[in-house]
C-alpha positions as CSV (number, residue, x, y, z in Angstrom):
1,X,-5.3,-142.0,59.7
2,X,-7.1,-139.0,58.7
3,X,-10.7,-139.0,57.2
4,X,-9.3,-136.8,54.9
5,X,-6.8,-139.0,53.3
6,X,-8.8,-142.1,53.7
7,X,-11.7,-140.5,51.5
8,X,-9.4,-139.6,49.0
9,X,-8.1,-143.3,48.6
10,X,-11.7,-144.6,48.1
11,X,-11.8,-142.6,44.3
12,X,-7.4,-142.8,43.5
13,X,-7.2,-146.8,44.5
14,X,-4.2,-145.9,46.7
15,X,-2.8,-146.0,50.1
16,X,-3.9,-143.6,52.5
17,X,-0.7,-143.4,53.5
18,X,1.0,-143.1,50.1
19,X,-1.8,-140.4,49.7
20,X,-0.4,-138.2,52.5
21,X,3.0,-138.8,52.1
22,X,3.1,-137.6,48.1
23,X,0.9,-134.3,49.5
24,X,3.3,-134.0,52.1
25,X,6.6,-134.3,49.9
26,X,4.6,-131.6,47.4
27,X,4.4,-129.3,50.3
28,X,7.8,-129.8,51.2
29,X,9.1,-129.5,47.6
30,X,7.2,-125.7,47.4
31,X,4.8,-126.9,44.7
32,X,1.6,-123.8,44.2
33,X,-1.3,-124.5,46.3
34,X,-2.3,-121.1,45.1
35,X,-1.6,-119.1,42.6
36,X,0.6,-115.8,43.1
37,X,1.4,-117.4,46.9
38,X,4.3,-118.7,48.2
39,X,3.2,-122.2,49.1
40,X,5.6,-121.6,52.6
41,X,3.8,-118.6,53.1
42,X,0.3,-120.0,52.7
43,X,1.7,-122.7,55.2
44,X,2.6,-120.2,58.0
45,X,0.0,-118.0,57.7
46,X,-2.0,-121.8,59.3
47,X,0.1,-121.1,62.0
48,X,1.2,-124.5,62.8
49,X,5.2,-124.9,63.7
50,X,6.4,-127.3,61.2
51,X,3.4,-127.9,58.9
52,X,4.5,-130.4,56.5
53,X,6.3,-132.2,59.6
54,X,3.5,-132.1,61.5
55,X,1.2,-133.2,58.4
56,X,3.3,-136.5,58.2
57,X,2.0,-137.8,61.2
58,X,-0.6,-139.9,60.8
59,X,-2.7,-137.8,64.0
60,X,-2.7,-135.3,61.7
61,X,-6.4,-134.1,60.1
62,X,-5.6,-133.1,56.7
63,X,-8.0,-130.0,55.4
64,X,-8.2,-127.9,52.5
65,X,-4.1,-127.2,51.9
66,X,-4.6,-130.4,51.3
67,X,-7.1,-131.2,49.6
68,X,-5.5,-128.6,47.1
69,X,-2.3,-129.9,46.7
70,X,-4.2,-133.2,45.9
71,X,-6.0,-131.4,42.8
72,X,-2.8,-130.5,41.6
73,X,-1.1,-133.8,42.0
74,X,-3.4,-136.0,40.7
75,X,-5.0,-133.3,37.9
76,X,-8.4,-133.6,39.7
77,X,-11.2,-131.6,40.7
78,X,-12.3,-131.5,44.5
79,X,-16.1,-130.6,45.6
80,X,-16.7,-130.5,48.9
81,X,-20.3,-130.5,50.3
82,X,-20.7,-129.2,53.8
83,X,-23.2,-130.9,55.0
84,X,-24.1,-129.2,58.0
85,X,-27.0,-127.7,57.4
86,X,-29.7,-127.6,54.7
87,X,-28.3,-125.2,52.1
88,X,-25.3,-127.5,51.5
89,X,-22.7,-125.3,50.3
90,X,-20.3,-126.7,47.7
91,X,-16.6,-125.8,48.0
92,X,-15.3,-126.3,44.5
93,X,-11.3,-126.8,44.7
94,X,-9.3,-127.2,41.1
95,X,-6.2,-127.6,40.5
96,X,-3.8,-123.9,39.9
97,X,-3.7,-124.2,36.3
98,X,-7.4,-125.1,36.2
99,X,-7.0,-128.4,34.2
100,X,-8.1,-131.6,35.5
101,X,-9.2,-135.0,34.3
102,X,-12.0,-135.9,36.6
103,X,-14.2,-134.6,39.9
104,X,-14.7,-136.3,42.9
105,X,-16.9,-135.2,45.8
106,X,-16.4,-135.2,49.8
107,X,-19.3,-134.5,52.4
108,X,-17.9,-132.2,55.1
109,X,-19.4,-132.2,58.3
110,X,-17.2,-129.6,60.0
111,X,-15.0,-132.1,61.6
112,X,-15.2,-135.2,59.2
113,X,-15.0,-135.9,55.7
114,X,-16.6,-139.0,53.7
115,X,-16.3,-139.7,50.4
116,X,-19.4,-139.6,48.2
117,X,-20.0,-142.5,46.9
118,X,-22.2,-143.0,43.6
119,X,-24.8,-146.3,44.1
C-alpha cells in the first residue's frame, strides 16, 4: 500500500484501501482536480498509460493528483511539508471550489509521505 494513502487514513479513520479506491473511481468518473482542466487531460499530460488503472494497484505511489482529488472528496485541506531540507516548503492543496472543513498535514521527503501527527 502506498504511503500516500496510508497517511491519509491516519486523519479520515478509513481504509487505505477504501481511500484509494473512492480517489480512483473520482478519477475515473472525470471529477476537477483543477480548475479550467480536463481532469483526463491533467492525467495524460503524467504520462502514465492507464492512470486511474494503474492507480488501483495497490504498487502504485499515489502523489499530488491525488492528494487533490482527496481535498475535493472529503472537503479538506492538504499541507504538505517537504522536509528535505531546512527551509521546509509548504505545498498548500485545497479543494477546486476552495471550501473545506478541516486541514491536515503530510511530511514529504521526496519519496515518502507521513502523516503529521499532533502529540
Amino acid at each position: 500500500m502506498s504511503c500516500l494513502f496510508n497517511s491519509i487514513s491516519y486523519f479520515l479513520q478509513e481504509d487505505p484501501q477504501v481511500i484509494r479506491n473512492k480517489i480512483c473511481d473520482y478519477l475515473h468518473q472525470g471529477h476537477p482536480i483543477i480548475s479550467g482542466l480536463n481532469t483526463q487531460e491533467v492525467l495524460e499530460i503524467d504520462g502514465t498509460p492507464n492512470y486511474v488503472e494503474t492507480m488501483r494497484k495497490t504498487s502504485t505511489w499515489g502523489g499530488a493528483i491525488e492528494i487533490q482529488a482527496a481535498c475535493n472528496i472529503w472537503s479538506m485541506s492538504v499541507n504538505v511539508i517537504d522536509v528535505r531540507d531546512a527551509c521546509r516548503k509548504v505545498v498548500n492543496f485545497v479543494p477546486v471550489n476552495n471550501v473545506y472543513s478541516k486541514s491536515i498535514t503530510l511530511e514529504w521527503s521526496g519519496g515518502h509521505y507521513e502523516p503529521l501527527k499532533s502529540v
